[in-house]
N, C-alpha and C positions, 0 to 999 in steps of 0.2 A: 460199527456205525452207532453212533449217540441217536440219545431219544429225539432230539430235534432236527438233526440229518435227518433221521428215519421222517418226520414225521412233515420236514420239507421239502425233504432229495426232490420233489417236485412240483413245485412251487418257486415264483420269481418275486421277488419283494418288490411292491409298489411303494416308494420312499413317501411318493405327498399324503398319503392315506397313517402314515407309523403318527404323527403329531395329535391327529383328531381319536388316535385311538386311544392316547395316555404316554407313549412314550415321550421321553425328554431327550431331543436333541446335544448332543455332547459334540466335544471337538474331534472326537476319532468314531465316535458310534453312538446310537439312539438306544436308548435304555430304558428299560420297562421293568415297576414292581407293585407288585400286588401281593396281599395277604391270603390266604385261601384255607379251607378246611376251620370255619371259626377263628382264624386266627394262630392257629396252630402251628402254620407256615409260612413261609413267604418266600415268595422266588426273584430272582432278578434275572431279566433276558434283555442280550445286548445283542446289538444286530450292526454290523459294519458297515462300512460305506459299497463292501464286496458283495453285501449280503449275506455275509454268513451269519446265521443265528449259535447262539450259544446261550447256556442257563445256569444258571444253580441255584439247588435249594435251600433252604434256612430252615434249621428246628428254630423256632422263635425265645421259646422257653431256655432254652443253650446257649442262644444267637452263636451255630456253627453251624456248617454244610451238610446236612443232610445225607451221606456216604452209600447208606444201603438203597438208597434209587439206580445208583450205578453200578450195584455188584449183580452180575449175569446170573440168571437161575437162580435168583434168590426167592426162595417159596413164601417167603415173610405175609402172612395175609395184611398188614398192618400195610406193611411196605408199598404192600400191592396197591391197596385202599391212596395211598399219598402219591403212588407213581398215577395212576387213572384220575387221578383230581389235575397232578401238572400237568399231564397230555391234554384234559380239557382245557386248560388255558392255551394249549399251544395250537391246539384247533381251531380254538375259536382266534385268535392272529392270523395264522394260515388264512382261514375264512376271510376277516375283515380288510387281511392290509396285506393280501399276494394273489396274483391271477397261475392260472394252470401251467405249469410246465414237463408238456407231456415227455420229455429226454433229456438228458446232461448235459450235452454238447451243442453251443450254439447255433452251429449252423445245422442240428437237426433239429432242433425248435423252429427254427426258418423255414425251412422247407417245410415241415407240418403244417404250419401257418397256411403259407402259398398253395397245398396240396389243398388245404380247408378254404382257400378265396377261389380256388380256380372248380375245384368239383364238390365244396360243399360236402366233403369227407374227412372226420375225423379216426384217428387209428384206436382200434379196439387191443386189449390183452388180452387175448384168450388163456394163456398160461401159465399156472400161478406159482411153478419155481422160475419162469424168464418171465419177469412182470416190465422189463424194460425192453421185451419184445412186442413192437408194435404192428399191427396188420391194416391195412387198409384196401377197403374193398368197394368194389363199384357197389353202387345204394340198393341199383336195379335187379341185380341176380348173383350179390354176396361175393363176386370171381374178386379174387386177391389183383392189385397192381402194382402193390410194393409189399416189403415186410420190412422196417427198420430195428436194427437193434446193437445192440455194445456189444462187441469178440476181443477176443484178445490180438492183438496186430500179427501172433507170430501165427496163427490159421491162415491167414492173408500172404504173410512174409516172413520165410524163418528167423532173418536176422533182425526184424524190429520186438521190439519188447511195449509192455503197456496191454491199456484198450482204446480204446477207438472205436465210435460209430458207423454206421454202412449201411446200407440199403439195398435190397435185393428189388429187379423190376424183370421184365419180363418183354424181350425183344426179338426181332427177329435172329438168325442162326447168323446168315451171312456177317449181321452188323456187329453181333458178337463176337466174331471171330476176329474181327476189324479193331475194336476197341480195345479189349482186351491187351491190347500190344499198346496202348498209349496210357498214361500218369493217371491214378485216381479209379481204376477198373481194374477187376480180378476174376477170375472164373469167379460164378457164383457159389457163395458160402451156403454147404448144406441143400443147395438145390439143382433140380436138374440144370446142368452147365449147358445142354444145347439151345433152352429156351430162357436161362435167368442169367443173367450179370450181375456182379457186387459191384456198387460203387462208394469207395469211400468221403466222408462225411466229415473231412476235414480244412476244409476251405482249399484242398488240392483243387478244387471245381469250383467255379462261379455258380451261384444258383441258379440264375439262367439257364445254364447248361445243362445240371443238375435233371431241372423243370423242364429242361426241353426234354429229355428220355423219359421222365416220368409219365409226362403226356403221351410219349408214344406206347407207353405199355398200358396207360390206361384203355387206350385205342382197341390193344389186344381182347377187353372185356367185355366191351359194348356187346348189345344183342343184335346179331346179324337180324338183318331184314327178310322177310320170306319173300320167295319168286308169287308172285303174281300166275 
């Protein structure tokens, strides 16, 4: 993963915001350069119409590409100093001209959304070598209602290849047994299969649909009411 992947993989580019920030609109991509480090540098970041960022940097004094920003485990403390000055510029973009995007795959940005309009719940990481596993919990008494994250398709299905997003919720036994047998539902990933279903996250499901299950597993967390 390049410094900029890393440092957008989650983030969505808001386009009307790139012009007021310094970029110059181009025929294929918005392009941004600044000088940085006294002058010593200069970088140029272009951003597509896909959003994909991309950079290089400039020894200025050279006018060439700057090589050791991109050589891995390079101990260089110099290097270091020049890699930590371009990441602030890429920060501070991230910051101004992209909003949150808490997963990779569309329609699981969607449904987080939905999950955050309907219960006012956003997904925490607790994890910090699965940082693209998301959890989300009732507000009230912390109880999980989903767990969203990226697997590899062939955990789900030996013959598909890739990854793909999913969603793990929490239902009753009968109805799991029920779905399970229908497009987009899989015993659940990694969880107890009597009580969690996976469902994938590939526009195999309408979000409605999706939201309709999620809502019932939210159900599951509420705090029962005491007898009188």
């Amino acid at each position: 993963m390049t410094i900029e992947e890393e440092i957008f993989k989650k983030s969505a580019v808001e386009f009307e915001k790139l012009v007021s920030f310094g970029f110059k609109k181009l025929s294929k991509f918005y392009e941004y350069q600044t000088e940085f480090m006294q002058g010593e540098f200069k970088t140029v970041i272009r951003i597509d119409k896909n959003g994909n960022i991309s950079g290089k940097v400039y020894d200025v004094e050279n006018d060439e590409e700057y090589l050791p920003l991109r050589i891995e485990n390079n101990k260089s403390a110099y290097s270091g100093i020049v890699k930590a000055n371009y990441e602030e510029i890429l920060v501070n973009i991230r910051e101004k001209c992209t909003k949150q995007k808490y997963f990779i795959h569309p329609q699981s940005n969607r449904i987080a959304n939905l999950i955050f309009e309907k219960f006012q719940v956003k997904p925490d990481f607790p994890w910090k070598d699965y940082d693209t596993y998301g959890v989300f919990r009732n507000t009230n008494n912390r109880k999980w209602f989903a767990l969203l994250m990226d697997i590899e398709k062939s955990k789900l299905d030996k013959t598909k290849v890739g990854k793909t997003d999913v969603i793990n919720i929490k239902l009753d036994k009968e109805e799991i047994q029920s779905l399970i047998k229908q497009n987009g539902f899989y015993p659940a990933y990694h969880m107890n299969k009597n009580n969690w279903i996976t469902i994938v996250l590939d526009d195999t499901l309408p979000d409605d649909t999706v939201m309709k299950y999620i809502s019932e597993s939210y159900g599951f967390t509420k705090q029962k009411k005491s007898k009188q």
